[in-house]
C-alpha positions as CSV (number, residue, x, y, z in Angstrom):
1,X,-3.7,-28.5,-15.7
2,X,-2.2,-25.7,-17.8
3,X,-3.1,-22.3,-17.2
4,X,-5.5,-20.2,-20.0
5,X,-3.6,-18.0,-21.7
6,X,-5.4,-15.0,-20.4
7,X,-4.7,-16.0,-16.5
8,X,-0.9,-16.3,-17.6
9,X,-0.7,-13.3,-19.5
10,X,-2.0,-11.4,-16.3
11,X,0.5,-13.6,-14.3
12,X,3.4,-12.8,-16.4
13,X,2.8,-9.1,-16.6
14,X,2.6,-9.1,-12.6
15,X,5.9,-11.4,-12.7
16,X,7.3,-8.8,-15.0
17,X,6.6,-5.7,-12.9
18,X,8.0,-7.0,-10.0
19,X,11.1,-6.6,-11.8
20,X,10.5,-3.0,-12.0
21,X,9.1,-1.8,-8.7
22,X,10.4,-4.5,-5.9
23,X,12.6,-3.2,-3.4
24,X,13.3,-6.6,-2.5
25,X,15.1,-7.9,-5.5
26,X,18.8,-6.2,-6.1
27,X,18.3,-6.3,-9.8
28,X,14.8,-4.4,-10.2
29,X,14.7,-1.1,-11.9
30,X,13.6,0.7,-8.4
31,X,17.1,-1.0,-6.7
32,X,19.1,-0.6,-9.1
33,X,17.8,3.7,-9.3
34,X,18.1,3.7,-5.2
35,X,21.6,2.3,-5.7
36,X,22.4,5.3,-7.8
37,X,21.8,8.0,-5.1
38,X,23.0,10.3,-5.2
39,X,22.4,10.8,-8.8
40,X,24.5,13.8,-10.3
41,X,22.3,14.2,-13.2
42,X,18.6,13.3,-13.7
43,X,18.2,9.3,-14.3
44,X,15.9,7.8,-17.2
45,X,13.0,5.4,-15.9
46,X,10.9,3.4,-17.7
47,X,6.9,3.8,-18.3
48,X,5.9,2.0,-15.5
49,X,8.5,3.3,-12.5
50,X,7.1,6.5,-13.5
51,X,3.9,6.2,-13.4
52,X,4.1,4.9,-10.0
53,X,6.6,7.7,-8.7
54,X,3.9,10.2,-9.9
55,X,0.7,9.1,-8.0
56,X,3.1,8.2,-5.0
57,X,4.8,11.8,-4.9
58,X,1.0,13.4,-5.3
59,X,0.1,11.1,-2.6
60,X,2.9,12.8,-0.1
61,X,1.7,16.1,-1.2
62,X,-1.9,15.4,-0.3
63,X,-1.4,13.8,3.1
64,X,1.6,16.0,4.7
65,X,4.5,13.3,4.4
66,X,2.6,10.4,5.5
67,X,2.9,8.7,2.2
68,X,6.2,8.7,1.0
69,X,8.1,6.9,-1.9
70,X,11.6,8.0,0.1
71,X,10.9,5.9,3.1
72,X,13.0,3.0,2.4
73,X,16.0,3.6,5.2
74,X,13.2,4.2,7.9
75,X,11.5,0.9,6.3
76,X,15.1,-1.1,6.7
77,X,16.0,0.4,10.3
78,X,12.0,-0.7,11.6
79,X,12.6,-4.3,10.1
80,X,15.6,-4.5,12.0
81,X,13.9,-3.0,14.8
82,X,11.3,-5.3,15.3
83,X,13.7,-8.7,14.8
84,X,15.5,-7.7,17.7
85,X,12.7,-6.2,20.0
86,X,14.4,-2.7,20.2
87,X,13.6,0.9,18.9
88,X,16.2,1.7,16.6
89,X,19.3,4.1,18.6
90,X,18.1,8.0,17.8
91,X,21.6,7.7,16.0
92,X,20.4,5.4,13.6
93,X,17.0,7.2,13.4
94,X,18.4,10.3,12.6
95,X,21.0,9.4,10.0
96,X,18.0,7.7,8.5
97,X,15.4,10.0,8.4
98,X,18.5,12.4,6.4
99,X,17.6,10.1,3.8
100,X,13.7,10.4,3.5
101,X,11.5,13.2,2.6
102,X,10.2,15.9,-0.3
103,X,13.4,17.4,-0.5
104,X,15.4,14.1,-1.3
105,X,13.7,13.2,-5.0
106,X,13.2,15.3,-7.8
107,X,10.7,13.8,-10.5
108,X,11.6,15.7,-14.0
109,X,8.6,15.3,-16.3
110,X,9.4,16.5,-19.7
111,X,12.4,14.1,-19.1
112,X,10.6,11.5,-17.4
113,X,13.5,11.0,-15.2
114,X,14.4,11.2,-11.3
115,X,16.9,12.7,-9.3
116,X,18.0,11.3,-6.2
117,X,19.5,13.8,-3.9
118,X,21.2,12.5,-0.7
119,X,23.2,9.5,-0.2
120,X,21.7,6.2,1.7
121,X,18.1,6.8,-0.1
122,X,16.3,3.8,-0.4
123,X,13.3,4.1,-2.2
124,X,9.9,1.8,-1.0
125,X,6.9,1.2,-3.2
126,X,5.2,-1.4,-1.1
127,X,2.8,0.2,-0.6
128,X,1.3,1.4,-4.0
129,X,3.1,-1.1,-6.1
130,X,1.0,-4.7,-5.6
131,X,-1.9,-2.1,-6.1
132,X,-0.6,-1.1,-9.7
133,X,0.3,-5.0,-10.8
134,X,-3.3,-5.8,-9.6
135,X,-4.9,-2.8,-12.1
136,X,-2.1,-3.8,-15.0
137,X,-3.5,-7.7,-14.4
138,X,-6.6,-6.4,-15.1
139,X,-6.0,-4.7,-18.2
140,X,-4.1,-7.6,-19.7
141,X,-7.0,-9.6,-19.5
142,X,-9.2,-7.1,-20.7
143,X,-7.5,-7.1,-24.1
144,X,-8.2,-10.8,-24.5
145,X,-12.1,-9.7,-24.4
146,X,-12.5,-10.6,-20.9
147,X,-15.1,-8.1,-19.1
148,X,-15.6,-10.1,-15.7
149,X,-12.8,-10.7,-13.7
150,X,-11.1,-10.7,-9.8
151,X,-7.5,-10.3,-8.8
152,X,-6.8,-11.3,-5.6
153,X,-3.0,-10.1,-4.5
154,X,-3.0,-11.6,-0.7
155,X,-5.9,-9.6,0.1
156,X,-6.0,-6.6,-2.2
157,X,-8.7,-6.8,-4.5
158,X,-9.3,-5.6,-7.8
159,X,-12.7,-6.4,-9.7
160,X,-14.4,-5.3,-13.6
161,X,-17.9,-6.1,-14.4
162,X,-20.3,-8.3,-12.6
163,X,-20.5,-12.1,-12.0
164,X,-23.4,-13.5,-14.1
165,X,-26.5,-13.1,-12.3
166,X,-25.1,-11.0,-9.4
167,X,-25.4,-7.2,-8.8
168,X,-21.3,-6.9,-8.5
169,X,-18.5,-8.7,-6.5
170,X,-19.3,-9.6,-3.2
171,X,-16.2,-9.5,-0.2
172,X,-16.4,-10.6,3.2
173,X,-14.3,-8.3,5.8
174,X,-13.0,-9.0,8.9
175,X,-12.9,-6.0,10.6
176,X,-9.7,-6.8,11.9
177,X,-8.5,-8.7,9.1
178,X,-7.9,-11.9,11.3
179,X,-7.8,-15.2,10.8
180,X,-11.2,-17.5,11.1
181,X,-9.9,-19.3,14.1
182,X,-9.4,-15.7,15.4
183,X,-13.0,-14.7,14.6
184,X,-14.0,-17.5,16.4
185,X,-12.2,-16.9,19.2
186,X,-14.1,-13.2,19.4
187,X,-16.4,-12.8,16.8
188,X,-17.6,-9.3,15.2
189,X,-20.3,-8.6,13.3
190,X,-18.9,-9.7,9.9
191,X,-19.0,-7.2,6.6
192,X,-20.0,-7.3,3.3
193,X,-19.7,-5.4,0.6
194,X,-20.3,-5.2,-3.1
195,X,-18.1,-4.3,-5.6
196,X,-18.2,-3.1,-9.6
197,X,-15.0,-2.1,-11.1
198,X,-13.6,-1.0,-8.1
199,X,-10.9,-2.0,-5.8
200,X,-10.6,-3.0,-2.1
201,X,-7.8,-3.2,0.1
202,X,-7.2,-3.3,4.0
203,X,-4.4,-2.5,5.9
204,X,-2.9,-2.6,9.5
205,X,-1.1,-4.6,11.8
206,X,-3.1,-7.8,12.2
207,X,-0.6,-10.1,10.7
208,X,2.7,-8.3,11.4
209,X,3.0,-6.5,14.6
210,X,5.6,-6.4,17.3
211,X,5.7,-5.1,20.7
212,X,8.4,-3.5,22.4
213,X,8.6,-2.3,25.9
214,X,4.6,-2.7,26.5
215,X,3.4,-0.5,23.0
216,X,2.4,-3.0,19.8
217,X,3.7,-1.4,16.2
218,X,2.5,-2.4,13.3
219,X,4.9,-3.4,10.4
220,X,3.8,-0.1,8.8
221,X,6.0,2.5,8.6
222,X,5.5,6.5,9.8
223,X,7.5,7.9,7.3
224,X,7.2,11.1,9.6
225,X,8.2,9.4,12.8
226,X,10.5,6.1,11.2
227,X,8.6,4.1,13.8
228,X,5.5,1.7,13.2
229,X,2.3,3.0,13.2
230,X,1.0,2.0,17.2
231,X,-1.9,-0.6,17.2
232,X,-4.4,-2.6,17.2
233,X,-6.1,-1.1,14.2
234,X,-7.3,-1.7,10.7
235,X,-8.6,0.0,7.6
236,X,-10.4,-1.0,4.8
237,X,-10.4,1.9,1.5
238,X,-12.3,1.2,-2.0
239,X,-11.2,3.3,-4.3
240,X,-12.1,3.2,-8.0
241,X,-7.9,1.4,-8.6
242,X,-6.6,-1.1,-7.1
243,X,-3.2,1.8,-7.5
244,X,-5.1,4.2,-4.9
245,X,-7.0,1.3,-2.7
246,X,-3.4,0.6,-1.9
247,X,-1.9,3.7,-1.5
248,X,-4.5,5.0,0.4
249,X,-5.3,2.5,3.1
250,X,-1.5,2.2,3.7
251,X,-1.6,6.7,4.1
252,X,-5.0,5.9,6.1
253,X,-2.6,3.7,8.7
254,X,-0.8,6.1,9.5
255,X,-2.9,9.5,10.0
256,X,-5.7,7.4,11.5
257,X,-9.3,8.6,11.8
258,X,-9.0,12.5,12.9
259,X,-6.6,13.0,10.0
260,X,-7.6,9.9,7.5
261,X,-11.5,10.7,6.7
262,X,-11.1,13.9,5.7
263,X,-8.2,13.3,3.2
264,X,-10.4,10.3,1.8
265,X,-13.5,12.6,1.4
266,X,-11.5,14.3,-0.9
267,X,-10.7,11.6,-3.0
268,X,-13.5,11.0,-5.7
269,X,-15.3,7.4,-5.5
270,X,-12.9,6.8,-2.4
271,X,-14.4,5.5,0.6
272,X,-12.8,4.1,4.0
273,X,-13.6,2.3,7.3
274,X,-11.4,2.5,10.5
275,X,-11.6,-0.4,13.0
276,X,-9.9,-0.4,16.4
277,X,-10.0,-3.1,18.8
278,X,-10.7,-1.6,22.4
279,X,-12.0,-4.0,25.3
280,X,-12.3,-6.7,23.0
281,X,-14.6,-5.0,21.0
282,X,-14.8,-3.8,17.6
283,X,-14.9,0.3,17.0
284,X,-15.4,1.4,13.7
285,X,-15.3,5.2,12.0
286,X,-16.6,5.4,8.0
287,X,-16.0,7.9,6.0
288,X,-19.7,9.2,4.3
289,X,-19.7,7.2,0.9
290,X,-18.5,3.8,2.9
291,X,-21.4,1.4,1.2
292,X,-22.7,-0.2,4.7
């Protein structure tokens, strides 16, 4: 059966994005500006690389480094890090983390254009960018008159209006974000919560995790550290965009609790829940306007 043309419309725009802002693809317009680096004058980018680059470089400013656009060669080293079971050499670390940080990218706004400023930069939007597709899905279908509608991007949520009869979206969470034959294994009390125009996204290592010599690392990346952020945990962030569900939940991963609820109090409509697995039990920390 054929797809409506409002459901591909959203699909193409998310196809066509991910030619802009994967880090995956040699071709996109992020690679193809990381390939450039260093840049010896300021380099053009496009409506949609910059608009990303901007909330991600506020992002680093409000959480002290633990978001970070820059992190790409810390991303690569910890991928090859947990394939072979090893922390990467302090060598490697090192040389990487020369690549990473505010001083390395320069965002020139009345040029809309970025400068890159060591060699061996690499920059990583994963976690902002399915976040930004998700909000742009939503806005293609908007213009077709559409004024209820989900996106569901493997987990990250994005929702308008309300389902007919229903007082807003409703979404079950895990508050581990396993598996149901792993909630059956140990169940938790589960969570749900309601949603209007708003976005919902966990993150943390319950899918891809590794542990080396006795301590289990999530795939997420420190970019303070260039080592995985040390599980079990999870955290679940609405935020009014999909953009800042994303952004934030990855940020939350990393500063945890002590330094996470504070930085999401000051996010308006922003609201986060931290879950830790200790004993086989389920610990959770909110922040004040979580909706449970």
């Amino acid at each position: 059966m054929p797809l409506s043309p409002q459901v591909q419309a959203a699909l193409d725009e998310v196809s066509r994005l991910e030619q802009v802002l994967s880090d995956y693809l040699p071709t996109s317009e992020l690679c193809r500006l990381s390939a450039a680096a260093p840049t010896a004058q300021p380099v053009s980018v496009g409506d949609d690389l910059w608009q990303v680059l901007v909330q991600a470089v506020a992002l680093r400013e409000q959480s002290g480094g633990a978001f970070d656009p820059t992190v790409g060669p810390l991303t690569t080293l910890w991928r090859q890090a947990r394939q072979s079971g090893r922390l990467p050499a302090p060598d490697q670390l090192d040389q990487a983390r020369r690549a990473v940080g505010p001083n390395t990218l320069t965002l020139h706004q009345r040029q809309q254009a970025v400068c890159l400023h060591r060699p061996g930069m690499r920059l990583d939007l994963g976690g902002i960018g399915m976040g930004f597709a998700i909000d742009r899905a939503l806005a293609v279908v908007q213009t077709y008159g559409i004024t209820v509608a989900m996106v569901d991007a493997s987990g990250d949520i994005g929702v308008i209006g309300c389902p007919p009869g229903k007082a807003g979206w409703q979404v079950r969470l895990d508050p581990l974000g396993r598996q149901p034959q792993q909630q059956a294994e140990a169940p938790q009390r589960p969570c749900v919560v309601t949603l209007v125009d708003a976005a919902i996204t966990t993150s943390g290592d319950a899918f891809q995790a590794v542990v080396i010599d006795g301590v289990r690392y999530s795939h997420i990346v420190d970019p303070r550290t260039g080592l995985g952020v040390i599980g079990p945990t999870g955290v679940t962030v609405i935020a009014p965009t999909a953009t800042q569900a994303d952004a934030v939940a990855t940020t939350l991963s990393v500063l945890g609790p002590g330094e996470g609820l504070p930085l999401v109090e000051g996010i308006p409509g922003a609201a986060a829940r931290f879950v830790r697995s200790e004993d086989g039990k389920a610990v959770e920390k909110a922040s004040s306007r979580w909706p449970l």
